[in-house]
Backbone as a ProteinNet text record, in pm:
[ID]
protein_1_A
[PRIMARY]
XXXXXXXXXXXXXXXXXXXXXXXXXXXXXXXXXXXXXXXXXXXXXXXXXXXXXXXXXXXXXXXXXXXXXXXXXXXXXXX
[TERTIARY]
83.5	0	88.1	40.6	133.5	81.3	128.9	91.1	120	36.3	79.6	200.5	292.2	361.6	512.4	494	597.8	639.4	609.1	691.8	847.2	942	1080.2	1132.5	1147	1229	1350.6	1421.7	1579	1517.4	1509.4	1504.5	1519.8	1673.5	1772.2	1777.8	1705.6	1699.7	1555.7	1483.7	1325	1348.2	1300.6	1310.8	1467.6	1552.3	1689	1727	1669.4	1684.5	1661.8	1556	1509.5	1596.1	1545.9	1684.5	1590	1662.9	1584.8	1444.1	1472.4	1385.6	1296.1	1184.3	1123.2	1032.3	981.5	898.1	798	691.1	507.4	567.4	598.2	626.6	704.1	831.2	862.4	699.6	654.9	524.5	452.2	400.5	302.8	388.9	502.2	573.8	560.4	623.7	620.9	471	389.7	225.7	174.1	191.2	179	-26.6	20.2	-114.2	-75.4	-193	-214.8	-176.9	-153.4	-113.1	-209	-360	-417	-393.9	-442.9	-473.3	-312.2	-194.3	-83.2	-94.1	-140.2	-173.7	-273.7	-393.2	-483.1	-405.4	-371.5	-330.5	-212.8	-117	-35.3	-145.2	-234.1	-286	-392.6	-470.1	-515.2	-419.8	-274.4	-196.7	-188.8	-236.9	-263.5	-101.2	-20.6	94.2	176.1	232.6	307.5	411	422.9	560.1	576	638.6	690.6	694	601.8	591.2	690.2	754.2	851.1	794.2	771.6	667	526.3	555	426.5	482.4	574.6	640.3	622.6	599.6	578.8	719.3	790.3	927.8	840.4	868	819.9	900.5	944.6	1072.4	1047.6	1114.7	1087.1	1067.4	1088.2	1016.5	861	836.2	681.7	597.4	665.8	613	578.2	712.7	738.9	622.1	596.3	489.8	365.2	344.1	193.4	176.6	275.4	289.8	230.4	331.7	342.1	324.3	182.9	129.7	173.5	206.1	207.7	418	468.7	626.6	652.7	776.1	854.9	1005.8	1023.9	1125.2	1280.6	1356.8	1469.2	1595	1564.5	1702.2	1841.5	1830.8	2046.3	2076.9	2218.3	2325.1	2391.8	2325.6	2369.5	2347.8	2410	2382.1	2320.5
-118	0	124.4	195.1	312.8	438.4	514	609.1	756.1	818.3	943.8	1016.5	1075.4	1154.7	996.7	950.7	797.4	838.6	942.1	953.8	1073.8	1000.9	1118.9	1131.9	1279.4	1376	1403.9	1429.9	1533.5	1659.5	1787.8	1922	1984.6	1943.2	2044.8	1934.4	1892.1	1825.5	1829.1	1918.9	1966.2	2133.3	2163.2	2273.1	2334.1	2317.6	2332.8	2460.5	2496.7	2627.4	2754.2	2785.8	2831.3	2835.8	2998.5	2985.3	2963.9	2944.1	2885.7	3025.3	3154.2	3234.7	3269.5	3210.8	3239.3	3354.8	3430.4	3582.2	3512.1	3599.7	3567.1	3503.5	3587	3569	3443.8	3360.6	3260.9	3158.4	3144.9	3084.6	3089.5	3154.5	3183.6	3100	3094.2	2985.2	2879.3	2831.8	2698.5	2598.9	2738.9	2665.1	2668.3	2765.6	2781.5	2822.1	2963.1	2994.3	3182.3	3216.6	3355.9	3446.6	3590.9	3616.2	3618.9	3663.9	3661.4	3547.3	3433.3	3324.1	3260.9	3334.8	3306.9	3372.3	3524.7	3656.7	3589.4	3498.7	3474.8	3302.7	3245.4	3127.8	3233	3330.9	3362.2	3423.9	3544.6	3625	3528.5	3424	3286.5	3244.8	3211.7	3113.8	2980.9	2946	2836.3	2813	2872	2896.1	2974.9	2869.7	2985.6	3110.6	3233.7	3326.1	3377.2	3468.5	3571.3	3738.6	3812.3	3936.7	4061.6	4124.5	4228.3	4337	4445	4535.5	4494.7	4507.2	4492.8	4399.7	4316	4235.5	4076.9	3954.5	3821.7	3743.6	3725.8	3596.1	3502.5	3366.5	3241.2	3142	3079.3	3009.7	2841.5	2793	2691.7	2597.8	2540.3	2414.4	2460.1	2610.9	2602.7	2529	2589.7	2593.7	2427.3	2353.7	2249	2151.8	2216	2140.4	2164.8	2271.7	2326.3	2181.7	2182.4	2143.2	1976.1	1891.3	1763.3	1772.9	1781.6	1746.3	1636.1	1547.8	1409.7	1353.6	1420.7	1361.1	1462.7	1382.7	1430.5	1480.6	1586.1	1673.6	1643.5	1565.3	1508.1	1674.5	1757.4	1898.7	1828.7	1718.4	1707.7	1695.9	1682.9	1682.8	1571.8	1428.1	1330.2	1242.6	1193.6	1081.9	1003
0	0	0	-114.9	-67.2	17.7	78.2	168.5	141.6	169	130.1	171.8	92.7	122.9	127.1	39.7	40	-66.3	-178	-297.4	-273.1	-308.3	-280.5	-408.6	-403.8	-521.1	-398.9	-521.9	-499.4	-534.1	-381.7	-436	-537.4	-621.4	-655.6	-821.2	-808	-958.8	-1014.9	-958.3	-1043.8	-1025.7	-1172.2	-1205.1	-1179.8	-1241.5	-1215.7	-1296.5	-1417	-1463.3	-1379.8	-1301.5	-1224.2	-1089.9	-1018.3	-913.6	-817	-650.3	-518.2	-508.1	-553	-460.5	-623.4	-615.1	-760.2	-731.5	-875.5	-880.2	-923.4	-969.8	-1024.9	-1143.7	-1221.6	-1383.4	-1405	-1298.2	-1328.4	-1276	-1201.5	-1177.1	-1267.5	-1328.8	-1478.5	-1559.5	-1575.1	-1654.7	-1675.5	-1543.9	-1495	-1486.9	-1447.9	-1437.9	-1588.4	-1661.5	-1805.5	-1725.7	-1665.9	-1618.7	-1658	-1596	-1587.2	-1504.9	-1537.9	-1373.1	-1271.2	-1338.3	-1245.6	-1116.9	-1184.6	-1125.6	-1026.9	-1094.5	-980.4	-873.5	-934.9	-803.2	-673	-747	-652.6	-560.7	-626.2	-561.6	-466.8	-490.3	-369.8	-280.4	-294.9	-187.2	-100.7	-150.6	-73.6	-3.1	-18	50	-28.7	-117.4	-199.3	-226.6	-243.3	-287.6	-151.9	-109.8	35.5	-33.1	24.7	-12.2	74.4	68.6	123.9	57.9	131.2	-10.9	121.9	17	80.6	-46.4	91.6	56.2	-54.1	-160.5	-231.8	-345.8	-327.9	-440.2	-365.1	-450.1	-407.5	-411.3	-307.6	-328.4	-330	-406.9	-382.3	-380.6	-277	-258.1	-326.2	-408.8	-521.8	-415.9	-320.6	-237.9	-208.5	-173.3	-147.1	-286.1	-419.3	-537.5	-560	-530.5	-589.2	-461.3	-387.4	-235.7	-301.2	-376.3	-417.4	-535.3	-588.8	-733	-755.1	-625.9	-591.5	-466	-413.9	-245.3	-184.2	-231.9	-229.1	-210.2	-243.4	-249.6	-151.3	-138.1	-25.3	-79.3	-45.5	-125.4	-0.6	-75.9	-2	-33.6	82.1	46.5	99.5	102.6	147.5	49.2	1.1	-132.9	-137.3	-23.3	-53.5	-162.5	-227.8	-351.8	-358.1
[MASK]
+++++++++++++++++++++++++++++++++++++++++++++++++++++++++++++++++++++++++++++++

């Protein structure tokens, strides 16, 4: 049986073009969505960030948690 949250990725080997602290416009990318609809998934929380002053950071593990609910994102640099 498998269980939730039993699937493991390597952090640092999804989405590798892309740097750790992502903006809206890389999100509209990656989702191949709108801005609206990135604007509303961040100001819900649907999408965790961090906004400094009136601008959205979105740090690529929240993205990659929104993305794949289900895996478990392995961050060490072991092999």
């Amino acid at each position: 049986m498998v269980t939730e949250r039993s699937k493991k990725m390597k952090y640092k080997e999804v989405l590798k073009e892309y740097n750790d602290i992502l903006l809206p416009e890389d999100v509209q990318k990656i989702l191949h969505t709108g801005r609206n609809s990135v604007y509303g998934c961040l100001a819900r929380g649907d999408i965790k960030s961090i906004k400094v002053g009136k601008k959205y950071k979105i740090p690529k593990l929240n993205l990659l948690e929104f993305i794949y609910p289900d895996v478990d994102f392995n961050m060490e640099d072991d092999e």
